[in-house]
Structures are given as structure tokens and as C-alpha cells.
C-alpha positions in Angstrom: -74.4 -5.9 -81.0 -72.6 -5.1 -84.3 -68.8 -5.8 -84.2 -68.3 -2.7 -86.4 -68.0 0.7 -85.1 -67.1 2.8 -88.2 -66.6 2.6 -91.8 -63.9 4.7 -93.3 -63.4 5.3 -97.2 -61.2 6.3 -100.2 -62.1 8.8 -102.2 -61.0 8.6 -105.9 -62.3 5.7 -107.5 -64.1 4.5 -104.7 -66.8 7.3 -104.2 -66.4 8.4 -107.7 -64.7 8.0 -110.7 -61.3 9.5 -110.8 -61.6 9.3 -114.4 -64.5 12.4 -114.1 -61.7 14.2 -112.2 -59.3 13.8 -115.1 -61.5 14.8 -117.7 -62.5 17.4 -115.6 -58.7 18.9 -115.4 -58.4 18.4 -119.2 -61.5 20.3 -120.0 -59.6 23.3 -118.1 -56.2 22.6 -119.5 -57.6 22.8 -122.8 -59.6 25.7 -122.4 -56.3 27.7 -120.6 -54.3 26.5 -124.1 -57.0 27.7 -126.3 -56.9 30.7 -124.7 -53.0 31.1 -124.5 -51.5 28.9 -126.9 -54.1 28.8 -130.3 -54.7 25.3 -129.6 -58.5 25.0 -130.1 -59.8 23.8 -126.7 -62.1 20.5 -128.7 -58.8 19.5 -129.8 -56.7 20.0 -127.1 -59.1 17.6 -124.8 -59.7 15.2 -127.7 -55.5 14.9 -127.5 -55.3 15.1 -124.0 -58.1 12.3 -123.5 -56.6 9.8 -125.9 -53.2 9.7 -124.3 -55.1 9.1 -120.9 -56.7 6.0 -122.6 -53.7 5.4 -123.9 -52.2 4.7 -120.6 -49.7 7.6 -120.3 -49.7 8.7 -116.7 -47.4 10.8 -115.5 -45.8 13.3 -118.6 -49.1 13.4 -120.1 -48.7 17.2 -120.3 -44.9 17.1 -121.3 -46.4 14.7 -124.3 -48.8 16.8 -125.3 -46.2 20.3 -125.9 -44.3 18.6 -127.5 -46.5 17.4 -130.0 -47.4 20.5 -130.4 -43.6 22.3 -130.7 -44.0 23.2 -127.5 -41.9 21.7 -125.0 -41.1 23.5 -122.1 -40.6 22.7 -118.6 -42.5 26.4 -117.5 -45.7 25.4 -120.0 -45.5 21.7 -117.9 -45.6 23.7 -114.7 -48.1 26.0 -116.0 -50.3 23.3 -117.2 -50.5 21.1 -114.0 -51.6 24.1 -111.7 -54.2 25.2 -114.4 -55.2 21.4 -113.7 -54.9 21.4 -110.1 -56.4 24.6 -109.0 -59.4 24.3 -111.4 -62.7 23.6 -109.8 -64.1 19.9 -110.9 -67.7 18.8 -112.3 -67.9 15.3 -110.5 -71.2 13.3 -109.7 -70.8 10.3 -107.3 -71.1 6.4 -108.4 -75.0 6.5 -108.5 -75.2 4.5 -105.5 -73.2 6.1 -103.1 -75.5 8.9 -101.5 -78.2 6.5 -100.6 -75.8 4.0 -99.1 -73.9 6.5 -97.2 -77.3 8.0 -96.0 -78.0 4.4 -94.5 -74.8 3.1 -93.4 -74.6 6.9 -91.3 -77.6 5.8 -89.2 -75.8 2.7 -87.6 -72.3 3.4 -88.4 -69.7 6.5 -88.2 -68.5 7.6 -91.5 -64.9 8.7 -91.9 -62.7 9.7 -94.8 -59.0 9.2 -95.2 -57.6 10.1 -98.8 -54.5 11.0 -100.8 -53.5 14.0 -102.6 -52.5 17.8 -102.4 -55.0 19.1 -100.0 -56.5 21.9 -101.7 -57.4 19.4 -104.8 -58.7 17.0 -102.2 -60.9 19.5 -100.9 -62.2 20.9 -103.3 -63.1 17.4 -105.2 -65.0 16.6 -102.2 -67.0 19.6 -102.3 -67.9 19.3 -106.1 -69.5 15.5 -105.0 -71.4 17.2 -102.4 -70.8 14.3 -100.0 -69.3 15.9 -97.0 -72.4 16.2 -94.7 -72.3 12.4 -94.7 -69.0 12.1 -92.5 -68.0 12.5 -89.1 -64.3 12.8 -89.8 -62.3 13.6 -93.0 -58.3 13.3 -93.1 -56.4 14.2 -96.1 -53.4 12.8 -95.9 -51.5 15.6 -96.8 -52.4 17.9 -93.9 -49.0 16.1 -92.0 -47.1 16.3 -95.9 -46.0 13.6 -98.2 -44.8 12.2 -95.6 -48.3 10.8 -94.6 -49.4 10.0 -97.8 -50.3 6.1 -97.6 -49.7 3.4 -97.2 -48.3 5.5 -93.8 -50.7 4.6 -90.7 -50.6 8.0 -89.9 -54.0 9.0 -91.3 -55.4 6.1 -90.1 -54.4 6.5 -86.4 -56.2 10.0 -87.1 -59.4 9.2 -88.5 -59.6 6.6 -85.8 -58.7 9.1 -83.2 -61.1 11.4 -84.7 -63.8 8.8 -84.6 -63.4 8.2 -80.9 -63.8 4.3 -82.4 -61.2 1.1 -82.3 -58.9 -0.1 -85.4 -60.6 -3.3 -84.3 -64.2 -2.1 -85.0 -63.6 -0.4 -88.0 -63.7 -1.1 -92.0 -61.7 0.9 -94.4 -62.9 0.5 -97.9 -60.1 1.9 -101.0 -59.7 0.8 -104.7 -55.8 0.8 -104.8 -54.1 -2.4 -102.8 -50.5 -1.0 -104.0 -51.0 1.6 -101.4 -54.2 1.7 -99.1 -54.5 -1.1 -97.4 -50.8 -1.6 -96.0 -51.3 1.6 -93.4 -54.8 0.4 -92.4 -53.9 -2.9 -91.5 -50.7 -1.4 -89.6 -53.8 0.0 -87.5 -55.6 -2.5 -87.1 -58.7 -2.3 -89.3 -60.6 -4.2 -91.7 -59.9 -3.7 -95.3 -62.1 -3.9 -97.9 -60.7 -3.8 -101.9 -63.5 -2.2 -104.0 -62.6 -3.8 -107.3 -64.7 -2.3 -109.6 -64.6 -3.8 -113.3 -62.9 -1.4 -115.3 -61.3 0.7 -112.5 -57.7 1.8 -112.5 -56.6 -0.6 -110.5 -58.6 -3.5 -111.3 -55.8 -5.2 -112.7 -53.6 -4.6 -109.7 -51.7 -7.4 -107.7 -51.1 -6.5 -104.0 -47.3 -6.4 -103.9 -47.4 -8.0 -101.1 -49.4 -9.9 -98.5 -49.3 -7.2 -95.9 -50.6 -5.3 -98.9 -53.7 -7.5 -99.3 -56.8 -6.7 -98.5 -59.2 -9.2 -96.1 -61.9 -8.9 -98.4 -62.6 -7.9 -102.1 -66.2 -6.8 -103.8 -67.0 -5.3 -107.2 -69.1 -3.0 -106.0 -70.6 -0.7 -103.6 -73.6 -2.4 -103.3 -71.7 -5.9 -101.9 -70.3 -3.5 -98.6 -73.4 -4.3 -96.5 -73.5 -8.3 -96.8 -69.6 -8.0 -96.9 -69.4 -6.7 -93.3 -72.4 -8.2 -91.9 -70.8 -11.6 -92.5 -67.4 -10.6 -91.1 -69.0 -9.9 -87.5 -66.9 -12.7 -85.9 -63.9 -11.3 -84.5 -60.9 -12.4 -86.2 
């Protein structure tokens, strides 16, 4: 009999790219600007996109005014609930729907992600994934307070499960924050570090941080936890 129970995943960037989300938002942003502030919408999301590859994170928006004459801490405000309420255009890594088809006949599927809820929700209604899981915690039903690396969400989904931390895998793309809180519970952890992701270049800042195993893709999961069926 298979050691593992359940396999419980990340969202952004490891079912899709966040990136799509992003560009997503912008594509709104710029439209709403276009529309209230005479900035033609292929410019505004040419602008917006380059300071994303660019690295800015953070005051992308507050960036973007001011370039633009427009600083103001309302427009900021404005601009990131245009982004945040909009509804996204995102398609899941290609191979994600067939694998979660397969892995649902012999395992249970769970979710645990970060984020303001509503945006949560309704990115994972644009991927059209849902049907796939048995249990789906946003971290921010309990607050930022439960945003990880707490174990809070993790004690839920396992709860929710009705499956041990012992026989479960939780597979995430950041190690500065989601695998601390799994491992708190108990679980497996599983780094999905894509080439070119956001975190790719990311150092766990500590070992406690770590995860117990790293792949490059989606693909490597199955061979990944089949070999780890000897409890640790």
C-alpha cells in the first residue's frame, strides 16, 4: 500500500504562471487609465510590463504615476483594486489537468494558497481546475494572520482531507515561505523549481525552510513520490 494519502498544492506559479496573472491585472489597469486618465491602454501595459521585467515589485503602480505626473496616493489605491477585482485570463502549465486527472484517481487533492481571498478565488475559477480537489484553503479565510509560512492552513486542509501530515505531500514554488508551515505539520514538501520562475533563484532562509525534495517540473512529481515511499 502507498505511503501517501494526499497531495496538496500551491497555486501561483506552481499550477500556473503567476506571471499570466500579472499581465492579466496590467491589461485592466491599463484599460481603466485609458479610460480615466488619457494614457492609451497599449502604452500603459507596454510601461507597466517593462517595470515588471524590470524587477520592480512592490510600487510598480506608484512608479508608473509618477512617470506620468501623476503621483498620488488615491490613483495608487485606485489602481490596485482595478487590479485586484478584475477578472483574470489564465490557462494552466499545459501539463497540469492531465496530471491532476490521474493523481485524483489514487490520491486526494487539496489546495492551500496565499492571497486576498476574493483574488484567490476567482484566479482559480479562471484555470478552471477546481473540480479536481477535494479541499481548497485560502489562507486568508483566518486573515493575514494565516498567511504562510503559519501551519494554520495546513492543519486545515489536512483536517479537511480526513488524511495524516505523515501521508501527505505539499508541492509550492516559494521556499521563503511555503514550506516552513507544512513541515511544522508534518508533511512532505516538495520545491517545484521551475527554470525561469520567480523564485528559481531563491535560497531557503533557513533549514527549517528547506524543502525534502526539489524537481523542475510537474512532470518529475510522480517518480519523486513514488521513490520517497519509505517512511522517514
Amino acid at each position: 500500500m502507498s505511503r501517501w494519502q494526499a497531495i496538496v498544492f500551491d497555486l501561483d506559479d506552481t499550477l500556473y504562471p503567476e506571471r499570466d496573472y500579472v499581465l492579466s491585472g496590467f491589461r485592466a489597469v491599463a484599460a481603466w487609465a485609458e479610460a480615466h486618465l488619457d494614457i492609451p491602454a497599449a502604452l500603459g501595459l507596454a510601461e507597466l510590463q517593462s517595470l515588471f521585467e524590470q524587477g520592480v515589485r512592490g510600487d510598480t503602480f506608484n512608479r508608473w504615476l509618477a512617470a506620468h505626473g501623476l503621483a498620488s496616493e488615491s490613483l495608487v489605491l485606485r489602481l490596485v483594486q482595478v487590479y485586484r477585482e478584475h477578472e483574470p485570463a489564465l490557462t494552466p502549465f499545459p501539463e497540469v489537468p492531465g496530471l491532476l486527472a490521474s493523481f485524483r484517481r489514487r490520491y486526494r487533492l487539496g489546495i492551500v494558497s496565499d492571497g486576498y481571498l476574493a483574488v484567490q478565488q476567482r484566479k482559480l475559477a479562471a484555470l478552471n481546475l477546481a473540480h479536481h480537489f477535494e479541499a481548497i484553503v485560502f489562507s486568508d479565510e483566518w486573515g493575514r494572520r494565516a498567511w504562510k509560512p503559519s501551519v494554520i492552513p495546513f492543519q486545515a486542509v489536512l483536517q479537511r482531507l480526513a488524511v495524516s501530515a505523515a501521508g501527505s505531500v505539499y508541492v509550492a514554488d516559494n521556499p521563503g515561505k511555503d514550506f516552513l508551515g507544512a513541515r511544522q505539520a508534518g508533511m512532505f514538501t516538495v520545491w517545484v523549481r521551475r527554470p525561469g520562475g520567480e523564485y528559481a533563484r531563491s535560497t531557503p532562509p533557513t533549514a527549517h525552510h528547506a524543502p525534502h525534495w526539489t524537481i523542475t517540473s510537474l512532470l518529475e512529481l510522480e517518480s519523486t513520490i513514488v521513490g520517497q515511499e519509505t517512511p522517514r
